[in-house]
C-alpha positions, 0 to 999 in steps of 0.5 A: 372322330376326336382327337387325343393330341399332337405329337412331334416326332422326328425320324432319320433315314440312314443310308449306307451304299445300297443299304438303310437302317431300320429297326423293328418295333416292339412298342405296344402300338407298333409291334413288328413294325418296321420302322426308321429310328424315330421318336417323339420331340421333347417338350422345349428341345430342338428338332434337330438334336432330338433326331440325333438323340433317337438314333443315338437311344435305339441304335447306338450310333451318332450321326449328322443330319445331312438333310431334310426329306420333308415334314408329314402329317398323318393321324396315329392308331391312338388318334393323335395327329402325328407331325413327322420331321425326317431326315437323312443322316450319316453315320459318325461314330458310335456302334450298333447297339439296339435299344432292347426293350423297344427294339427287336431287330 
């Protein structure tokens, strides 16, 4: 198997009481998939502020990473390696306004 390239991403979980936040994709390679808010690291940007800049582009709000959960290697769909960092955030402020061409529900 080749590989195309690798890919960073970093993705959030955001707990409230008993809930958590997902979102359902409607990405071409993920469509109906349910997901954390998640999405690639830019070229030179800081993990942690590309984990609060993806909540904040699909969900609307703003959130504090409270923690780390670990960093997760898988190979995607497309081939790529896929290097994961996810955290675990807070809510601080915005409100709920999904992203609507990559979000469904």
């Amino acid at each position: 198997m080749s590989q195309n390239g690798i890919v960073l991403v970093a993705s959030v979980s955001i707990f409230s009481d008993d809930k958590v936040l997902m979102i359902k994709e409607n990405k071409p390679a993920a469509i109906n998939k349910w997901n954390f808010p998640s999405g690639r690291i830019e070229y030179g940007e800081d993990i942690l502020y590309s984990a609060r800049r993806e909540v904040k582009e699909e969900t609307g709000l703003d959130v504090n990473l409270i923690a780390a959960t670990g960093v997760y290697n898988f190979i995607s769909s497309t081939k790529n390696q896929v290097i994961l960092f996810h955290f675990i955030g807070e809510v601080t402020g915005g409100s709920l306004n999904l992203e609507e061409d990559e979000i469904v529900d």
